[in-house]
VOFIMI-236948 format. One record per residue (C-alpha): x, y, z; residue number from 0; residue in three letters. Coordinates in Angstrom, 1 decimal. Last residue first. Example, Ala and Ser with C-alpha at 12.3 -4.5 7.8 and 13.67 -1.06 7.14 Angstrom:
# VOFIMI-236948
+--------+--------+--------+------+------+
:     xx :     yy :     zz : resi : resn :
+--------+--------+--------+------+------+
:   13.7 :   -1.1 :    7.1 :    1 :  SER :
:   12.3 :   -4.5 :    7.8 :    0 :  ALA :
+--------+--------+--------+------+------+
# end
This chain:
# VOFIMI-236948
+--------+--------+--------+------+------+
:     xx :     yy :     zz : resi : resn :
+--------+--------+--------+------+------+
:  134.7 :   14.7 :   89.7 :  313 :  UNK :
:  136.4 :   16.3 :   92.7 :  312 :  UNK :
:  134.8 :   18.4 :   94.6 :  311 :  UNK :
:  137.0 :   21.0 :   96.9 :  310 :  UNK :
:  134.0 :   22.9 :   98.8 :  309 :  UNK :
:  134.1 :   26.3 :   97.1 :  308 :  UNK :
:  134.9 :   24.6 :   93.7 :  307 :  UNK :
:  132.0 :   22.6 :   93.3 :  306 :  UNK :
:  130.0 :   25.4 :   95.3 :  305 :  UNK :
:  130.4 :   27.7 :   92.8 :  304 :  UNK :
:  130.3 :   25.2 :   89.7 :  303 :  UNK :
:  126.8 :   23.9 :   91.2 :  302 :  UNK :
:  125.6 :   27.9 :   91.2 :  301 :  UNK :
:  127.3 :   28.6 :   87.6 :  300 :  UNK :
:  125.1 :   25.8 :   86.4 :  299 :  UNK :
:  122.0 :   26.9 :   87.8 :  298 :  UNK :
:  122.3 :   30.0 :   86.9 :  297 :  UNK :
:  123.5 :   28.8 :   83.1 :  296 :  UNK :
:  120.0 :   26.8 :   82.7 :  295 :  UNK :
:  118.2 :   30.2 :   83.9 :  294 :  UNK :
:  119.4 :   32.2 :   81.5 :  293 :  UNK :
:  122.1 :   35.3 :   82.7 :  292 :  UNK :
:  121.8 :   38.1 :   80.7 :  291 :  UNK :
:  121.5 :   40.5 :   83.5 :  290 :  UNK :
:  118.0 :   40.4 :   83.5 :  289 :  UNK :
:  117.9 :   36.6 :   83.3 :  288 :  UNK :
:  119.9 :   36.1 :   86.6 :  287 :  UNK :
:  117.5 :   39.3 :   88.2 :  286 :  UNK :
:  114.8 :   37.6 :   87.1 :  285 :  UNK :
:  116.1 :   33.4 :   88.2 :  284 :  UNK :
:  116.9 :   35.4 :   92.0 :  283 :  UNK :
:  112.8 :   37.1 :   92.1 :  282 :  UNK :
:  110.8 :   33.7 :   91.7 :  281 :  UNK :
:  107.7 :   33.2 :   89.1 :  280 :  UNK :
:  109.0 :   30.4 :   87.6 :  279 :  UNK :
:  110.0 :   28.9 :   90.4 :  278 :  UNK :
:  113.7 :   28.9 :   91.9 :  277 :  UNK :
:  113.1 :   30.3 :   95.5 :  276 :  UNK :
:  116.2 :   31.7 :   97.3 :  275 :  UNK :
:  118.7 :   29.4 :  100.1 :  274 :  UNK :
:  120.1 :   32.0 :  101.9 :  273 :  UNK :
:  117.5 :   34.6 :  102.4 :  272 :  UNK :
:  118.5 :   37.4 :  104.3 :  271 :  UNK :
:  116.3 :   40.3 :  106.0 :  270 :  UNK :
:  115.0 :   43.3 :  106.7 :  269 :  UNK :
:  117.4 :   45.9 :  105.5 :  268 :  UNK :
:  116.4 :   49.4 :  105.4 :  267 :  UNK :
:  117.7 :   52.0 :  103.0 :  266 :  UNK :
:  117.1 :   55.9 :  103.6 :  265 :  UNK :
:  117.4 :   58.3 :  101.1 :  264 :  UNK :
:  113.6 :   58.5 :  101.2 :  263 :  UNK :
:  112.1 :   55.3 :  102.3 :  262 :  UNK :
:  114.1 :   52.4 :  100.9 :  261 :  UNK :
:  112.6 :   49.3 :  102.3 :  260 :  UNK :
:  115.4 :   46.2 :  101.7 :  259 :  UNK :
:  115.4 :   42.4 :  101.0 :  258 :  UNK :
:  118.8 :   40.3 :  100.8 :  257 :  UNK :
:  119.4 :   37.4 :   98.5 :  256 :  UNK :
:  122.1 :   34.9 :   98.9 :  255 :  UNK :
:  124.0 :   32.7 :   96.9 :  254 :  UNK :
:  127.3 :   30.8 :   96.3 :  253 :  UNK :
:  128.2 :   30.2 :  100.2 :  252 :  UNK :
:  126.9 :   32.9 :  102.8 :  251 :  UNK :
:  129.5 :   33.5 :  106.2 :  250 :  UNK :
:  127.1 :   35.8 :  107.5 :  249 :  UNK :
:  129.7 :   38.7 :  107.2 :  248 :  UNK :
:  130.5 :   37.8 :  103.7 :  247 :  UNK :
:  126.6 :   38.0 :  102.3 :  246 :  UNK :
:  125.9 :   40.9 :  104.7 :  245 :  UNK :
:  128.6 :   42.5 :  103.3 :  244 :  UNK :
:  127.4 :   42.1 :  100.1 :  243 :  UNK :
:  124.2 :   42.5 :  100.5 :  242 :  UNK :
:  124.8 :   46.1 :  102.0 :  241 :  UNK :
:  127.2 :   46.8 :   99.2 :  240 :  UNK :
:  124.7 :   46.3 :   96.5 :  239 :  UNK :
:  122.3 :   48.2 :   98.6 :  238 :  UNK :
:  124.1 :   51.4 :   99.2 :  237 :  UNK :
:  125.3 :   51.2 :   95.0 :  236 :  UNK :
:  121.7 :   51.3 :   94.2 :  235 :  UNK :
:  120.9 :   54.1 :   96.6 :  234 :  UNK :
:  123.5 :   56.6 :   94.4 :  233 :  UNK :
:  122.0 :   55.3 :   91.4 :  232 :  UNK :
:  118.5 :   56.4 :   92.6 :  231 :  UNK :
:  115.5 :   53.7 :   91.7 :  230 :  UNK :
:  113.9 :   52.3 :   89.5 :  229 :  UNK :
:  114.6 :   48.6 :   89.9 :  228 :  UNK :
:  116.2 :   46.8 :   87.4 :  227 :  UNK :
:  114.4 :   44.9 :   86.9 :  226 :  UNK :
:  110.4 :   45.3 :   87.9 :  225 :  UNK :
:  108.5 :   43.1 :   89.5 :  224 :  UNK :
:  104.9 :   43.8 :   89.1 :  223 :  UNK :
:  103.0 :   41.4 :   91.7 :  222 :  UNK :
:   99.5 :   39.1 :   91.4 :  221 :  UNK :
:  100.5 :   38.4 :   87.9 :  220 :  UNK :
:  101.2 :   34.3 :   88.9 :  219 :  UNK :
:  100.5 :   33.9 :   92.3 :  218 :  UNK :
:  103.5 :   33.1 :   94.0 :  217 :  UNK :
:  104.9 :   36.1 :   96.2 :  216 :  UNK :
:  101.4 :   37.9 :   96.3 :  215 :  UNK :
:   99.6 :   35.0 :   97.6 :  214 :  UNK :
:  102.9 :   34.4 :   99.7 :  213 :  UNK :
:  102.7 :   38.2 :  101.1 :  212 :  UNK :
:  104.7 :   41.4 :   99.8 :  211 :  UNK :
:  102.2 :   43.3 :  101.5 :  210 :  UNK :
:   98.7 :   45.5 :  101.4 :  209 :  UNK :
:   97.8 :   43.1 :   98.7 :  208 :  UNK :
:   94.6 :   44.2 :   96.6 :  207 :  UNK :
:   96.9 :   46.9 :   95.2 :  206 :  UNK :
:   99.0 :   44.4 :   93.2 :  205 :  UNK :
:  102.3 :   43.8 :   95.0 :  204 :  UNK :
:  105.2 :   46.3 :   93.4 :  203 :  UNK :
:  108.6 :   44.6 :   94.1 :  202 :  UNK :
:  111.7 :   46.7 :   92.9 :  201 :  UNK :
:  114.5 :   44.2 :   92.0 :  200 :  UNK :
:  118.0 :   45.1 :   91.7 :  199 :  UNK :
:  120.4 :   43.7 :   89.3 :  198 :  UNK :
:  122.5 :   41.1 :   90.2 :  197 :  UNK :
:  125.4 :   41.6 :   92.6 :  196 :  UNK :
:  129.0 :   39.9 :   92.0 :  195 :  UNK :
:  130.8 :   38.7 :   95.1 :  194 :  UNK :
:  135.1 :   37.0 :   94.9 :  193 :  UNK :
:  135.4 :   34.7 :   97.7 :  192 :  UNK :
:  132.0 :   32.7 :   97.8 :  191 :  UNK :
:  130.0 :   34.7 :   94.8 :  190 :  UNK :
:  126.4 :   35.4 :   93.7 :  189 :  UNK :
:  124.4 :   37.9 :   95.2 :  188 :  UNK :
:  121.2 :   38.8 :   94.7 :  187 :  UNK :
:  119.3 :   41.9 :   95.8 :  186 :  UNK :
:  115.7 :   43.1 :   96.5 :  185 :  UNK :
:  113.5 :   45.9 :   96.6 :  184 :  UNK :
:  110.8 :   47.3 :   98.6 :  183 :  UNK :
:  109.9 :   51.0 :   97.8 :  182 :  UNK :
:  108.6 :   53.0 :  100.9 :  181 :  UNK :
:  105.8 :   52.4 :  103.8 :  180 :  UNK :
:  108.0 :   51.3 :  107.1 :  179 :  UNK :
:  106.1 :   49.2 :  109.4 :  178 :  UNK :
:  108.0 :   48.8 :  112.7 :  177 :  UNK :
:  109.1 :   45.1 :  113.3 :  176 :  UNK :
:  107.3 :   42.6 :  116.0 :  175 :  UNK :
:  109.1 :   39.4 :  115.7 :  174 :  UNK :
:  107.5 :   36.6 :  117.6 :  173 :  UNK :
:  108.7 :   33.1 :  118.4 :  172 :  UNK :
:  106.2 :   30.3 :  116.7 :  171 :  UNK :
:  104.5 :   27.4 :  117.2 :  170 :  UNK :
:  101.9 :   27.7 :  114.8 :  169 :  UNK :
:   99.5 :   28.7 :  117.6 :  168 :  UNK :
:  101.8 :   31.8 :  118.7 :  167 :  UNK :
:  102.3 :   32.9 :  115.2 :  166 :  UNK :
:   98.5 :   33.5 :  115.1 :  165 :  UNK :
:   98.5 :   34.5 :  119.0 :  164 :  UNK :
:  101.0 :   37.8 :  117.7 :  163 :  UNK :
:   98.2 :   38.7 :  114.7 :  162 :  UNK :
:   95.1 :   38.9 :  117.4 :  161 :  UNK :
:   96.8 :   40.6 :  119.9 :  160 :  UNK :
:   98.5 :   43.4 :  117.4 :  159 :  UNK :
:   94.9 :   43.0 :  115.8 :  158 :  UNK :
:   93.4 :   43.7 :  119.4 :  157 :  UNK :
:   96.0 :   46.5 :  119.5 :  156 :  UNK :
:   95.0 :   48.6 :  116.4 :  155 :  UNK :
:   97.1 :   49.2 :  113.4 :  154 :  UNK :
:   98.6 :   45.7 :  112.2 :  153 :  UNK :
:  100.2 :   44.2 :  109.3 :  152 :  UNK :
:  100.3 :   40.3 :  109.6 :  151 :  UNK :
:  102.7 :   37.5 :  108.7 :  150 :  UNK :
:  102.1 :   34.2 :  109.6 :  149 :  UNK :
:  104.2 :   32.9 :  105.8 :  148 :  UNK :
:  105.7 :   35.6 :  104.2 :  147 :  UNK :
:  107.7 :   33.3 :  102.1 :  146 :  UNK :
:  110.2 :   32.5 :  104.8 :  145 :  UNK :
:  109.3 :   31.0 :  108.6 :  144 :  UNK :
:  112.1 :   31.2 :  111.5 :  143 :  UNK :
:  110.8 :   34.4 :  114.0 :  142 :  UNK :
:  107.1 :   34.4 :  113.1 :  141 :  UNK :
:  106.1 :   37.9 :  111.7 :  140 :  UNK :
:  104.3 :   40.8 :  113.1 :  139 :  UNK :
:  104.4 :   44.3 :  111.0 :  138 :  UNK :
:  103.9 :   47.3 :  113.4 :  137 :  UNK :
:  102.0 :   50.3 :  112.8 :  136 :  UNK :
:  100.9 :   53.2 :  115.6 :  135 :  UNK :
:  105.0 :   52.7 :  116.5 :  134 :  UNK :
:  107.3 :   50.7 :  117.9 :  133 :  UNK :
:  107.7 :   51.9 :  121.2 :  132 :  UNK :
:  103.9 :   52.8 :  122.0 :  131 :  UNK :
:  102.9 :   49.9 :  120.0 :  130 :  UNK :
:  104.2 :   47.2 :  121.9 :  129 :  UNK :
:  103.4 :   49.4 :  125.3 :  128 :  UNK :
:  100.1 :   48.7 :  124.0 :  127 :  UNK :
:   99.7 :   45.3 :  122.9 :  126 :  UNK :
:  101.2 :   44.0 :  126.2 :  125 :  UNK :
:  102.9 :   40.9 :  126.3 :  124 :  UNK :
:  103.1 :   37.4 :  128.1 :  123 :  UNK :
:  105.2 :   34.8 :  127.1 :  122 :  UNK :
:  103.6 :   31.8 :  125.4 :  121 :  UNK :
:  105.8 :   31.7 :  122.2 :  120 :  UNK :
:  108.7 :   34.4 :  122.9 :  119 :  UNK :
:  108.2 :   38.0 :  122.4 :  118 :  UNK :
:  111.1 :   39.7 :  120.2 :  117 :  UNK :
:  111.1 :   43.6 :  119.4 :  116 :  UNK :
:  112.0 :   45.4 :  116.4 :  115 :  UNK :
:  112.8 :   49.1 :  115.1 :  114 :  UNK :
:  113.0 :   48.7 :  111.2 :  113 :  UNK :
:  116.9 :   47.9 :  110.3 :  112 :  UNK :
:  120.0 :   50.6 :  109.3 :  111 :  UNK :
:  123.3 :   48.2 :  109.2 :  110 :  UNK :
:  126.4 :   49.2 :  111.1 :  109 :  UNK :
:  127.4 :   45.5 :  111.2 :  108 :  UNK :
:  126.5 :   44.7 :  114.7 :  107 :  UNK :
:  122.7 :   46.3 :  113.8 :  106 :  UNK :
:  122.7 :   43.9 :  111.3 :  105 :  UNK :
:  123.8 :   41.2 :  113.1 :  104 :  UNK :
:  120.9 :   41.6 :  116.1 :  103 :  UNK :
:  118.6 :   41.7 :  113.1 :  102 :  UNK :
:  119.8 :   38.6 :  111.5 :  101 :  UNK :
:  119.7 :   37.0 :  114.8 :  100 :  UNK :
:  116.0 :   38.1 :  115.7 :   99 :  UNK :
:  115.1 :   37.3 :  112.2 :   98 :  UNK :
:  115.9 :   33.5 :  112.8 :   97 :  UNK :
:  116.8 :   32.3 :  108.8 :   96 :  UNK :
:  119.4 :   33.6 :  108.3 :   95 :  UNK :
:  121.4 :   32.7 :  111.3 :   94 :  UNK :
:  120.8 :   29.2 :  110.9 :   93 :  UNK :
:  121.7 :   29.2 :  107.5 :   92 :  UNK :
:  125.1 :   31.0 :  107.6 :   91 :  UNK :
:  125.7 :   28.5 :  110.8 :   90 :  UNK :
:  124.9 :   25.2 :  108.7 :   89 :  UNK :
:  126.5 :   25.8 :  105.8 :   88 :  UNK :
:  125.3 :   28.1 :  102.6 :   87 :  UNK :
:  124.8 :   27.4 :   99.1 :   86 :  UNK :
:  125.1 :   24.4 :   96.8 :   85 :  UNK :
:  125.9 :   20.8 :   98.3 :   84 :  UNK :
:  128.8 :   18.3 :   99.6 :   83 :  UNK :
:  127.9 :   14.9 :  100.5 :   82 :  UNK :
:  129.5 :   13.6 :  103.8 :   81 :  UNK :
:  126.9 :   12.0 :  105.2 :   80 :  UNK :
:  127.4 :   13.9 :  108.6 :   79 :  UNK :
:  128.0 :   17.4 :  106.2 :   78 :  UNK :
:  124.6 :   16.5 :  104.8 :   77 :  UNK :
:  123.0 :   16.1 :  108.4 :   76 :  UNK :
:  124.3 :   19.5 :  108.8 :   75 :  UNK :
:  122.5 :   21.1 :  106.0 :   74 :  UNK :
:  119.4 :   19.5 :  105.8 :   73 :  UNK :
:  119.3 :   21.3 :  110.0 :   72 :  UNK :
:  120.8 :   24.5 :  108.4 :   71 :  UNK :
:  117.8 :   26.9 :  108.6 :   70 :  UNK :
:  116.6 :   26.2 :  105.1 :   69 :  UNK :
:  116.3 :   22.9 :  104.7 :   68 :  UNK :
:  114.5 :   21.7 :  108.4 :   67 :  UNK :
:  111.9 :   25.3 :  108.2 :   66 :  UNK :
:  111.7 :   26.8 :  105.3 :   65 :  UNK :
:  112.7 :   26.2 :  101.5 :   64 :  UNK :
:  114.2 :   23.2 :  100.5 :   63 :  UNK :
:  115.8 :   23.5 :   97.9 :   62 :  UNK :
:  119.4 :   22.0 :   98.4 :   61 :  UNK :
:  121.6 :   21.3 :   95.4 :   60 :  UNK :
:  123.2 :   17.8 :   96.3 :   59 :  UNK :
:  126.6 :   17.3 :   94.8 :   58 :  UNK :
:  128.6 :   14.3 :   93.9 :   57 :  UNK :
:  125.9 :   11.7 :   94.7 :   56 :  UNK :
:  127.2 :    7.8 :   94.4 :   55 :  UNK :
:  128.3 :    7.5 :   97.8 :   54 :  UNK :
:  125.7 :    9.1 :   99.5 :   53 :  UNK :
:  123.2 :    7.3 :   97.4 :   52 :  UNK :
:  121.8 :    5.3 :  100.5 :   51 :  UNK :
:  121.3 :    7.9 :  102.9 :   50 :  UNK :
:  119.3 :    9.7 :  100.0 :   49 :  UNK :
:  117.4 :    6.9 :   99.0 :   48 :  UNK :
:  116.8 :    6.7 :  103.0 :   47 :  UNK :
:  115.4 :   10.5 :  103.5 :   46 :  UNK :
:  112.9 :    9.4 :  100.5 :   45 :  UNK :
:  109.2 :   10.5 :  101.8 :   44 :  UNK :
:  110.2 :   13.6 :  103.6 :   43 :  UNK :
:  113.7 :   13.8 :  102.1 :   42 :  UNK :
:  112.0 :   14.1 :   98.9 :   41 :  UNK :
:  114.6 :   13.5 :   96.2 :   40 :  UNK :
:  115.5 :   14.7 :   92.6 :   39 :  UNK :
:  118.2 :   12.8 :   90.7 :   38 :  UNK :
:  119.5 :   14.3 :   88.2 :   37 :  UNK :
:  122.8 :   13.2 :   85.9 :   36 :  UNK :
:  124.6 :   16.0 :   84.6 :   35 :  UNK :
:  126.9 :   17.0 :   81.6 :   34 :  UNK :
:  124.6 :   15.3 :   78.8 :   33 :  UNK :
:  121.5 :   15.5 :   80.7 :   32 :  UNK :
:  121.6 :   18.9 :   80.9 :   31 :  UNK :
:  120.3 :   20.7 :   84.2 :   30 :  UNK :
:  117.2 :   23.3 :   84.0 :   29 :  UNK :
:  114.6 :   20.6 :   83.9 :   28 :  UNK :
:  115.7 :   19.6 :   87.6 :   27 :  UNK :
:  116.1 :   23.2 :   88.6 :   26 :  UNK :
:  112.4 :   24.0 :   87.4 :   25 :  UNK :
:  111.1 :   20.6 :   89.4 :   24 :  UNK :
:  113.3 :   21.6 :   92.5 :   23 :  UNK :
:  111.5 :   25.3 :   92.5 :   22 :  UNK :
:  108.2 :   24.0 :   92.4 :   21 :  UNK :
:  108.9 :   21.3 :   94.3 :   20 :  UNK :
:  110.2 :   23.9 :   97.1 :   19 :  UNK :
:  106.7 :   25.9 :   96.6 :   18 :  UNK :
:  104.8 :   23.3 :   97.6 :   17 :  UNK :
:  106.8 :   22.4 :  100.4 :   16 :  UNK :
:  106.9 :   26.1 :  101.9 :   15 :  UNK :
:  104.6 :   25.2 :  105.2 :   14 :  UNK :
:  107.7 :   23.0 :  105.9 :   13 :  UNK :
:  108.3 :   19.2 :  105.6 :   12 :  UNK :
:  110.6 :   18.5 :  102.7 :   11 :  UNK :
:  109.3 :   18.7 :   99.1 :   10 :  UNK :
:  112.9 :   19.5 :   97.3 :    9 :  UNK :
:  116.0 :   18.1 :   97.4 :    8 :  UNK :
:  117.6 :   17.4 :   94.1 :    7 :  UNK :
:  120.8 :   15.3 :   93.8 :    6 :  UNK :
:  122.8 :   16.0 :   91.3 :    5 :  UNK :
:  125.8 :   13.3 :   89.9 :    4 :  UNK :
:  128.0 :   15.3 :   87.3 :    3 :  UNK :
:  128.8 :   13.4 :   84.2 :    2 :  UNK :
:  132.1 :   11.8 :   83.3 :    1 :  UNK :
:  133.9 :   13.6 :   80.3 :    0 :  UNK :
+--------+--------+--------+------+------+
# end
């Protein structure tokens, strides 16, 4: 039986990079030598080992969170190449990853959302009218960053002011989302054609944390995450169909994991991640194991989904 040829990309250029070798270094210990052989690259440092392997690489499994992996760019120089990887093309990443996007596709697709506005980098705003139609308090978040990253919960206008010329200096569009307090959970999908949810998630961040932030999000103990979630039946099933037909709507390939706020019977989406982290301490590789799933057969299963998804031969 020839082996598999895996690339790894991990490392990359976004405010994530840490996290991504995290994740690429777990996936990379994950594979079996005997069915695959691994190669993990840094397209920062390596871009050119990976031009140069094209040939040789049957799959590359893609983690590179953020900004140029996971908003389609790694993506679409792939399909230049011509080397097939795991997860989600170009567009399904693209529109992922801008929350303005995702939230104008959610309300397309019948989906309950937090009230939102948009303020582009530079533009003028006013703090006040801002909170007069969202509410007294308002989550800001860069449009196009993951893990939490320049987000800030606000309840006064000069911290609206403050927290919008934050995202504003690291080059960001704004999203300014009302703040919902409730139950925050999350839910994998697995699938192309055929779409089986994991369990749910609940997320309880330590009370130090007002948020779900990145110190929350990757500090080891720093957040009780509890599978499956406790939580109403009834409001299980809501979310398990919400992923999915966010998964299929978005065009998603092999995996996607969508975050909700249930407050009262209510369930709020707030938003898609197409390419989830694979660390240790990482909320896709929990609900795997949860339902029975160990972390060397995710990973397989996720190569074999997109092996078969995009017609590679071996």
């Amino acid at each position: 039986m020839n082996k598999i040829n895996v690339a790894i990309l991990s490392g990359g250029w976004s405010s994530e990079r840490e996290v991504s070798l995290k994740s690429g270094k777990a996936v990379a210990d994950a594979l079996d030598r005997e069915q695959f052989e691994v190669i993990t690259i840094d397209p920062k440092y390596e871009l050119q080992t990976l031009i140069s392997l094209k040939d040789f690489i049957d799959i590359v499994f893609v983690l590179l969170h953020g900004k140029f992996g996971e908003d389609g760019r790694i993506q679409g120089f792939l399909d230049i190449l011509g080397i097939p990887y795991v997860g989600s093309g170009v567009l399904a990443s693209a529109m992922c990853m801008d929350k303005v996007v995702s939230k104008q596709l959610y309300s397309k697709l019948n989906l309950l959302t937090p009230e939102w506005l948009f303020v582009k980098n530079g533009e003028t705003f006013d703090a006040k009218a801002i909170m007069s139609f969202i509410g007294a308090k308002v989550i800001i978040k860069p449009v196009c960053e993951g893990s939490s990253v320049g987000v800030f919960i606000c309840d006064k206008e000069s911290e609206v002011c403050e927290g919008i010329n934050e995202v504003f200096a690291l080059g960001e569009d704004v999203l300014i989302e009302e703040y919902i307090k409730g139950t925050e959970v999350t839910c994998c999908v697995l699938g192309n054609n055929y779409l089986e949810t994991l369990p749910i998630v609940e997320i309880v961040p330590d009370k130090k944390f007002s948020f779900f932030s990145y110190e929350a999000k990757y500090t080891a103990g720093a957040t009780n995450e509890i599978c499956p979630a406790r939580i109403n039946p009834y409001l299980s099933d809501i979310i398990n169909e919400m992923s999915k037909i966010v998964h299929s709507s978005f065009r998603c390939r092999a995996w996607s994991r969508s975050d909700f706020i249930i407050e009262g019977d209510n369930v709020y989406i707030l938003e898609t991640n197409t390419l989830p982290g694979m660390t240790e301490n990482s909320l896709f590789p929990l609900a795997a194991r949860t339902a029975g799933i160990s972390f060397p057969k995710l990973v397989e299963k996720l190569i074999s989904l997109s092996i078969k998804q995009q017609g590679v031969k071996i």
